[in-house]
C-alpha positions, 0 to 999 in steps of 0.5 A, spaced: 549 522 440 546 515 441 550 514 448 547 521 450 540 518 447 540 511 451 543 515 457 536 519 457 532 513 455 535 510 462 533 514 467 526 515 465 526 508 466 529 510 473 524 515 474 519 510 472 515 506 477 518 501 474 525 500 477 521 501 485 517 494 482 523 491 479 527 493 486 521 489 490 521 483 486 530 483 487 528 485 495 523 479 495 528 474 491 534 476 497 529 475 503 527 467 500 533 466 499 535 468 506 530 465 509 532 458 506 539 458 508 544 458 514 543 465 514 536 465 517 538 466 524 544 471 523 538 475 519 533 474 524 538 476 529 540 482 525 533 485 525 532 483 533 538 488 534 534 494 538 537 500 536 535 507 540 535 511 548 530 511 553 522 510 551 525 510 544 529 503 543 525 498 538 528 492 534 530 493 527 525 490 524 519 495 529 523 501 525 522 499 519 515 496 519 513 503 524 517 508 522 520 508 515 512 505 514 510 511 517 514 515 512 511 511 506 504 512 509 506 520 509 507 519 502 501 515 501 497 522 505 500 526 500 498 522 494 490 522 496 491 530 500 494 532 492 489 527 488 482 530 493 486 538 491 486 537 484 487 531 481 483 524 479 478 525 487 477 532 486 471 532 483 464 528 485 464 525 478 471 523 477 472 520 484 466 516 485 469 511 480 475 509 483 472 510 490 466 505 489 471 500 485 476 500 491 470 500 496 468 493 491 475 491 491 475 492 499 469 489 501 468 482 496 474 480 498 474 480 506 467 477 505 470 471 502 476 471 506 472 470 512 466 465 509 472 461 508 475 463 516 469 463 519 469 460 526 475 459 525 482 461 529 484 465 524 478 468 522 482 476 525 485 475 519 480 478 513 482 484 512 489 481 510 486 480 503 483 487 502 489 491 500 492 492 493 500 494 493 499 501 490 509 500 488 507 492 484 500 494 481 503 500 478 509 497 476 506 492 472 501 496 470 507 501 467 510 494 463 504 495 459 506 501 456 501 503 450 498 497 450 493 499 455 489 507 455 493 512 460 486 514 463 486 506 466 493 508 469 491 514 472 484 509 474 488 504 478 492 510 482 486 513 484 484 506 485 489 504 489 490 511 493 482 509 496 484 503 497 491 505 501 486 509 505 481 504 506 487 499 509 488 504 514 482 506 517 481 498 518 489 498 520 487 504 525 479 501 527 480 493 528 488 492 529 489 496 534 489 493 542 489 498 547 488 506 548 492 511 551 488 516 550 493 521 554 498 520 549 492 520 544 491 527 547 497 530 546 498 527 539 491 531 537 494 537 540 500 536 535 495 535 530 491 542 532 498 545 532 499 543 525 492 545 522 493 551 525 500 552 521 496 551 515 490 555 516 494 562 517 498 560 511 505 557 514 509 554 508 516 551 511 517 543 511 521 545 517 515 547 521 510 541 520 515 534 520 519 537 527 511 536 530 510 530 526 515 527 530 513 529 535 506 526 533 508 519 531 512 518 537 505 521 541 501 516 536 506 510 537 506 510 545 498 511 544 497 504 541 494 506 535 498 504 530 504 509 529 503 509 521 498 513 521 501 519 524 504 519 516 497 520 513 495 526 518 501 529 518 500 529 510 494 532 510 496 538 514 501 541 509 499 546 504 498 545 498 494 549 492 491 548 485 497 553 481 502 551 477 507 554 483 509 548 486 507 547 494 510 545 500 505 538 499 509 536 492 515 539 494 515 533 499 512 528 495 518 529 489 522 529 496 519 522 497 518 519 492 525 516 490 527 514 498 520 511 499 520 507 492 528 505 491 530 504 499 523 503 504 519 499 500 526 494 498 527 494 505 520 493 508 519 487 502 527 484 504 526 484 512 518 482 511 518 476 507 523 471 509 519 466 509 521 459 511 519 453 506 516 448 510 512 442 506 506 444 511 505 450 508 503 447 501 497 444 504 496 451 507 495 454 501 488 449 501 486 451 508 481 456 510 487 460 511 490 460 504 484 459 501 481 465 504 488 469 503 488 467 494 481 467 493 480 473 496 485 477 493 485 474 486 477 472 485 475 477 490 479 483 487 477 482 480 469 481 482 468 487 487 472 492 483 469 489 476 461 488 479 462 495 482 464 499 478 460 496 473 454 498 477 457 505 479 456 506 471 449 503 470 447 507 476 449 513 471 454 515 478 460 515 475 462 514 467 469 509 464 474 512 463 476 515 456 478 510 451 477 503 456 472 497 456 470 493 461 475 488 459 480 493 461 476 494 468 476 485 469 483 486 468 485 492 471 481 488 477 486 482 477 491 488 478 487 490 485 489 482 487 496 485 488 496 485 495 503 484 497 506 490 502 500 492 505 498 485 506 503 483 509 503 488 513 496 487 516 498 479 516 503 481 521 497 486 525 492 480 525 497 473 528 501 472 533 503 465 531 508 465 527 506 458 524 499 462 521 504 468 519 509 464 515 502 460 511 498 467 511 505 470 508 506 464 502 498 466 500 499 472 499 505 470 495 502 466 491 496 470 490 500 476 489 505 473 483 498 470 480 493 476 480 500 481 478 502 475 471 494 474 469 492 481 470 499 482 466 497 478 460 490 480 460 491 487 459 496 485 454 491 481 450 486 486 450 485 491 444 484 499 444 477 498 447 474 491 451 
């Protein structure tokens, strides 16, 4: 019985986001350790092998960071389409909090970031600081377990959800070189062909994730970062506000083990291998790093606090239940996790590899600092702040 009991304690905590997070840290740990060491060069060359036919034939490391992230990206658009339908953003009232709360956490920190950069060669970089990592800060968030409301939880997702949403129209809108606008034209064919298919009540996965193929191929050739072929797909497959279960969320229980336990891993394992150089320590304090940490930790914690803070007192959105404003500072320190996304805006924004390796150690750095402070924060904060 007690062996029975453990086993079921088990795999709800393998369930949990917990393990998606744990993996994570495991996966960064691995790639630090890589990227110190002899094997830095066989690693890099591994993620240099180019697999593929034709037009189709990208390095390892281009597969991972354009079409398993657009697979992580798809299960991103599920979350918000499924939220907007009939979850926390379903509603005027219940997602205008988290909304303006993401906006604060958006903007405040790439204003800092660029006050920081201004002038500067590496001022493209202000939308680095903009992103939370949705895996990290729900993890950490989870670790907490009672000792925070779970009306805070369900705040941070809704939150980071926004948050995503915002990375990727600056990813779409700012970071993206040139247009192909023939292969931007078939791309949107595709994309009437799958809203159609929704409109006269198609119900088959098969029938939307062939053409999205199609469409991240389109996408990707067009110029516009191929990840966003995820979120557009994801906002044409059908869902409903029934217990019935939809195509939407029967793809999003499908993804959730994959994108958690296996592409986020991955993306962490062949993207932060970050090569420890004595240069770097004094990046931290350069416009930069600076830019990067304070952004992050100070940025995120004052935007999403002020503004949601001024949402309330404009009586355009309400706390949720049984939280205070200490639960909002710290939930604000939790935004300050900008790990994966960051990353990934940090490899759109430089081409010197120098400026990579140092805006990789801020986000680091700021990520492990925002995700410890915020933990004990919250930790520290009694049934309403």
């Amino acid at each position: 019985m007690a062996k029975l009991i453990n086993l079921e304690a088990f795999q709800r905590f393998f369930r949990s986001g917990q393990v998606g997070g744990f993996l994570l840290l495991i996966c960064v740990a691995i790639s630090l350790i890589i990227a110190n060491t002899a094997s830095k060069e066989s690693f890099e060359a591994f993620l240099a092998t180019r697999l593929g036919f034709g037009e189709v034939n990208y390095s390892i490391l281009a597969w991972i960071n354009d079409a398993l992230m657009a697979i992580f990206f798809l299960l991103v658009g599920l979350e918000i389409k499924r939220e907007l339908v009939e979850g926390e953003l379903s509603s005027l009232k219940s997602a205008a909090l988290p909304v303006i709360a993401a906006l604060g956490g958006m903007l405040i920190p790439a204003i800092i970031y660029s006050l920081f950069n201004k002038g500067a060669e590496t001022a493209g970089g202000w939308g680095i600081p903009m992103a939370t990592d949705i895996a990290f800060a729900l993890a950490i968030i989870a670790m907490l377990g009672k000792s925070v409301p779970a009306s805070l939880k369900i705040f941070l997702a809704a939150l980071a959800i926004v948050d995503d949403l915002g990375a990727i129209l600056v990813i779409a809108i700012f970071y993206t070189q040139q247009i192909h606008f023939e292969y931007l034209a078939m791309a949107g064919g595709i994309l009437v062909l799958l809203g159609l298919m929704n409109y006269f009540g198609v119900k088959k996965l098969v029938f939307y994730l062939i053409p999205g193929i199609f469409l991240w191929y389109f996408i990707h050739h067009s110029g516009i970062h191929a990840t966003i072929a995820g979120v557009l797909l994801a906002f044409t497959i059908p869902t409903n506000e029934t217990d019935i279960e939809s195509p939407l969320e029967k793809l999003e229980h499908f993804l959730t083990t994959p994108v958690n336990y296996l592409i986020m891993p991955v993306f962490a394992l062949a993207n932060t291998n970050i090569t420890f150089q004595k240069e770097m320590l004094t990046g931290l304090v350069s416009p930069l790093g600076l830019g990067i940490i304070v952004g992050l930790f100070a940025g995120k914690t004052i935007g999403v606090t002020f503004f949601s803070w001024l949402a309330v007192k404009l009586k355009w959105a309400d706390l949720p239940t049984g939280t205070g404003w200490k639960h909002i500072l710290g939930l604000g320190m939790l935004a300050g996790i900008g790990f994966t996304m960051s990353i990934f805006i940090a490899l759109l924004s430089f081409s010197e590899v120098l400026h990579v390796s140092e805006a990789k150690f801020a986000i680091l750095t700021a990520s492990i600092l925002s995700g410890v402070v915020g933990f004990v924060f919250l930790k520290s904060v009694k049934a309403k702040g």
